[in-house]
TIZA-243019 format. One line per field, with one value per atom (N, C-alpha, C): x, y negated, z negated. Coordinates in steps of 0.2 Angstrom, whole numbers, plus 2048, in hexadecimal, padded with zeros to 3 digits. Each point is the difference from the previous one (the first is absolute). Layout:
% TIZA-243019
X <- X; ...
Y <- Y; ...
Z <- Z; ...
% end
This chain:
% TIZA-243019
X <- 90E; 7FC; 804; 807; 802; 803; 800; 803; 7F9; 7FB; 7FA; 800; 800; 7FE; 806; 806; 804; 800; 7FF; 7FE; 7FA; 7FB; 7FB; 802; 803; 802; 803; 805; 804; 7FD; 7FD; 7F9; 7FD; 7FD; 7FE; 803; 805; 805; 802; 801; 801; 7FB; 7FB; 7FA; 7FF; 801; 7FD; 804; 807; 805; 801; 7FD; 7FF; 7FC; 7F9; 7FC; 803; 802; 803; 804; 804; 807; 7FA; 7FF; 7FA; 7FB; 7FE; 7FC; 803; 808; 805; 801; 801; 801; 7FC; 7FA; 7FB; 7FD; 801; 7FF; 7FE; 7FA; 7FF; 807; 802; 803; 809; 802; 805; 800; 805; 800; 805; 7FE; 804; 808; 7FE; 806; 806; 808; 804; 800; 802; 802; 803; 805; 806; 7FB; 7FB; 7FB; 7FD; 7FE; 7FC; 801; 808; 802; 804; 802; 802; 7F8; 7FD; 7FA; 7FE; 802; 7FF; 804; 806; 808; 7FD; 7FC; 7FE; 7FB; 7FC; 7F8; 804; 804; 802; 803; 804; 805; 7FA; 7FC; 7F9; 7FD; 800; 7FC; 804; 807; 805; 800; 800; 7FF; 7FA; 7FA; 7FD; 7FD; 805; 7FF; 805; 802; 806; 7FC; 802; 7FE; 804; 806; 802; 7FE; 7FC; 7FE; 803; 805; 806; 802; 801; 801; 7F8; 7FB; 7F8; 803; 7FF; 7FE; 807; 805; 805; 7FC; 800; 7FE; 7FA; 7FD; 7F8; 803; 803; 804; 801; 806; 802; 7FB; 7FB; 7FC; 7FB; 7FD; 800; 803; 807; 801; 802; 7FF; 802; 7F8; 7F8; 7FB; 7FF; 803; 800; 805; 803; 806; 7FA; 7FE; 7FC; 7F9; 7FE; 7FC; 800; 807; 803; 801; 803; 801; 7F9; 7FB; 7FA; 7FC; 803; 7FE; 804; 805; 805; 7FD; 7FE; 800; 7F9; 7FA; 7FA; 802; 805; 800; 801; 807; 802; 7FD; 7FA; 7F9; 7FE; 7FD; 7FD; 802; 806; 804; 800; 802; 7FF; 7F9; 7FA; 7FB; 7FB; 804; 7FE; 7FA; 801; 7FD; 7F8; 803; 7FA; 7FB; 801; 7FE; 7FC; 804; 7FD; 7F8; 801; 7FC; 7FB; 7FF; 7F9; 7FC; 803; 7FB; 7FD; 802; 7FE; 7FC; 801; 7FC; 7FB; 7FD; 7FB; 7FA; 7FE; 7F8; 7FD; 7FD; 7FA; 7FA; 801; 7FA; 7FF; 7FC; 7FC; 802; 804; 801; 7FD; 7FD; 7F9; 805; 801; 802; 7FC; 800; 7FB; 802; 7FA; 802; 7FB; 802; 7FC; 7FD; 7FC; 7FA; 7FC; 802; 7FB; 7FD; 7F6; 7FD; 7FD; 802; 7FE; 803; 806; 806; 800; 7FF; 7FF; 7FA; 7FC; 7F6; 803; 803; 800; 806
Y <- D4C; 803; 800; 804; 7FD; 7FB; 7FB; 7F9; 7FC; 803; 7FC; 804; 806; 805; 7FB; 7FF; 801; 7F7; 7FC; 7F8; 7FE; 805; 801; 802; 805; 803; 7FA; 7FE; 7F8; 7FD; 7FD; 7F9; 802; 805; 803; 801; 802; 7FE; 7FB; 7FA; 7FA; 7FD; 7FF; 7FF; 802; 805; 803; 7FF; 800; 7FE; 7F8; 7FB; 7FB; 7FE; 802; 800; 804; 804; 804; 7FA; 7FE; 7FA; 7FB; 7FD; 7F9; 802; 805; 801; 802; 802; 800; 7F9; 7FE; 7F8; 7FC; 803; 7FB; 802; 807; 803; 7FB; 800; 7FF; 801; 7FB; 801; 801; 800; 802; 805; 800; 809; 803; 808; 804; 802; 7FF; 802; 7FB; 802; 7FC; 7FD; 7F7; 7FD; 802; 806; 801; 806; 803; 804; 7FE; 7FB; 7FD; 7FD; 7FC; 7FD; 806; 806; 804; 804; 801; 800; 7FB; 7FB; 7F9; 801; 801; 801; 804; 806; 804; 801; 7FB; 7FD; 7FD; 7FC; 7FA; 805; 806; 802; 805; 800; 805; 7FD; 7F6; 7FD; 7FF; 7FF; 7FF; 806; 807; 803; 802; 7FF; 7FE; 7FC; 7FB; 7FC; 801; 804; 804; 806; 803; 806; 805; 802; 806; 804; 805; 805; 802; 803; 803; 7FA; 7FA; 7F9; 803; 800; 7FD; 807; 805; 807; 7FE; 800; 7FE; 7FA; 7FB; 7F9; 804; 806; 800; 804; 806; 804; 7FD; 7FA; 7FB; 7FE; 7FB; 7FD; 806; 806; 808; 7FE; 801; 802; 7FB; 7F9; 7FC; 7FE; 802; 800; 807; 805; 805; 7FE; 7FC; 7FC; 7FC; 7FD; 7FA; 803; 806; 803; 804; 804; 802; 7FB; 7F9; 7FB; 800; 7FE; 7FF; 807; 805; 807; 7FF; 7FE; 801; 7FB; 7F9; 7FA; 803; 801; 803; 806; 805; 805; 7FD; 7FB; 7FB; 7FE; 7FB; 7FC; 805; 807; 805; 803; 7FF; 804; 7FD; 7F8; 7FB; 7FF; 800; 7FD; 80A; 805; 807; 801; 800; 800; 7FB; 7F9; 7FC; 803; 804; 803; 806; 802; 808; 7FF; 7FE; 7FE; 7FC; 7FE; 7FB; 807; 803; 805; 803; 803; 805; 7FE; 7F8; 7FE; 7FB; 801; 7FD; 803; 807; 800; 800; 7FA; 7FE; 803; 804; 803; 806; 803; 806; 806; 807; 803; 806; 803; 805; 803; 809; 806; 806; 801; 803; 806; 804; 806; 801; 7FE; 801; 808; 801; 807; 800; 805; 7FD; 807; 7FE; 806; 803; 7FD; 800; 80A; 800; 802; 809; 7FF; 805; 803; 7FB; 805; 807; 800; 803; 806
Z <- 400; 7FB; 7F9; 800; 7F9; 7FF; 802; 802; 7FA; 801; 7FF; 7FA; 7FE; 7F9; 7FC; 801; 7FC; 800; 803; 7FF; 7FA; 803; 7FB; 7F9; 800; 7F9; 7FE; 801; 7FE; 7FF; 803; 800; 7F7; 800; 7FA; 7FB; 800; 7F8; 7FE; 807; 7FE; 7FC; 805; 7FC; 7FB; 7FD; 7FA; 7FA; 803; 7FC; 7FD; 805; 800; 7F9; 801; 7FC; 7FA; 7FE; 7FA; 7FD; 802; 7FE; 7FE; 803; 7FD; 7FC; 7FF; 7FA; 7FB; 7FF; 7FA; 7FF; 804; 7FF; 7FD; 801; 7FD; 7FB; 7FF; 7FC; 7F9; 7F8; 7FE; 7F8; 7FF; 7FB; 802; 809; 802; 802; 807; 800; 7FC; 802; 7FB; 803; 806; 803; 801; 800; 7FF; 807; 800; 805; 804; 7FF; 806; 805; 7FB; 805; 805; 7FF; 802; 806; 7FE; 806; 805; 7FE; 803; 806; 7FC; 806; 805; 7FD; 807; 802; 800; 806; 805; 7FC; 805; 804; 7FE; 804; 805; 7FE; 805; 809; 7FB; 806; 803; 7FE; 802; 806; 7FE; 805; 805; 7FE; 806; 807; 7FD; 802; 806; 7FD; 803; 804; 803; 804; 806; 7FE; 805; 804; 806; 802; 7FE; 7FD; 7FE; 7FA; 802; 7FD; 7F9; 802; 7FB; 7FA; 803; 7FA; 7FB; 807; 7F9; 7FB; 803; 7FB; 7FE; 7FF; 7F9; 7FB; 801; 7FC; 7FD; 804; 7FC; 7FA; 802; 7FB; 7FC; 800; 7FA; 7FB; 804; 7FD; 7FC; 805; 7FA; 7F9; 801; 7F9; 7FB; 804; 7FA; 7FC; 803; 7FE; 7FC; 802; 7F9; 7FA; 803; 7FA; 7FB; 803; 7FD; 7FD; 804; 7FB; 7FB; 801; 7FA; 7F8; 801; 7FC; 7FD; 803; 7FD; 7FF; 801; 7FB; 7FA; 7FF; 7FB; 7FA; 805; 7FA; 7FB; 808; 7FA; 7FB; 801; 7FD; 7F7; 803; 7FA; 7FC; 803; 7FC; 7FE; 801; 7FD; 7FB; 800; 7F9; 7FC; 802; 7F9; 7FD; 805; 7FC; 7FF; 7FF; 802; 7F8; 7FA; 7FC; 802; 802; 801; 801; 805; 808; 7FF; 7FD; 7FD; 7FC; 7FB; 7FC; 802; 804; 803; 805; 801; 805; 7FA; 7FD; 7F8; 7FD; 7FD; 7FA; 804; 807; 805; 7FE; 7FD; 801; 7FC; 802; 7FD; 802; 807; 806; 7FA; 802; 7FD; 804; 800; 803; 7FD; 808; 7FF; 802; 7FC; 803; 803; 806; 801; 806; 800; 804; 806; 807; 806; 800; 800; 802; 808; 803; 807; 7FF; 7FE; 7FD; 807; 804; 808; 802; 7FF; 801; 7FA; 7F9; 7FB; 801; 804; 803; 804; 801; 808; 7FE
% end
C-alpha cells in the first residue's frame, strides 16, 4: 500500500513537473526562467523516472524530495522574474485600473424593510 501511495505521489510530480517545464519553454515571448533551472529540473525528472522504474522505495521518496525542491526552485525563479516585470512596467500598471471607469458607479445603501417591521 505505500509502495503504491508513494509511486503515485511520484508519477504526479513528474507529470506535473513535466508540464510546468514545457509550458516555460514555450512559453510566449521566452521563458522567464533561467536555462540552468530548467535544466536542473529535468536532471531531476529524469532521476524521478529512473527511480521509478526501480522497485526501491527509499531511492523514489529521495528523487521525489529532489525533484520537490528543484520545482520550488523553479517556481520561485518565475516568482522572482514576474515580480521583476512588475516593477518595471509598475507605473504602466497602476494606472490603467484607476483611469478605467467609464462605468457609472451607483452608491447605495441595502434596507431590508422586511426586518425594521417587526
Amino acid at each position: 500500500r505505500e509502495e503504491a501511495d508513494v509511486r503515485n505521489q511520484a508519477e504526479t510530480l513528474v507529470y506535473q513537473t513535466e508540464k510546468f517545464v514545457k509550458e516555460q519553454r514555450e512559453a510566449e515571448g521566452g521563458s522567464k526562467v533561467p536555462q540552468d533551472t530548467l535544466n536542473s529540473v529535468d536532471a531531476a525528472v529524469a532521476d524521478a523516472k529512473a527511480a521509478l522504474g526501480g522497485s526501491d522505495i527509499g531511492a523514489i521518496k529521495s528523487a521525489m524530495e529532489k525533484l520537490g525542491q528543484e520545482s520550488q526552485a523553479l517556481g520561485q525563479a518565475i516568482y522572482e522574474a514576474t515580480q521583476a516585470a512588475q516593477a518595471a512596467g509598475g507605473p504602466d500598471g497602476a494606472g490603467a485600473g484607476a483611469s478605467g471607469g467609464a462605468e457609472d458607479v451607483v452608491d447605495a445603501e441595502v434596507v431590508d424593510d422586511e426586518r425594521e417591521a417587526k
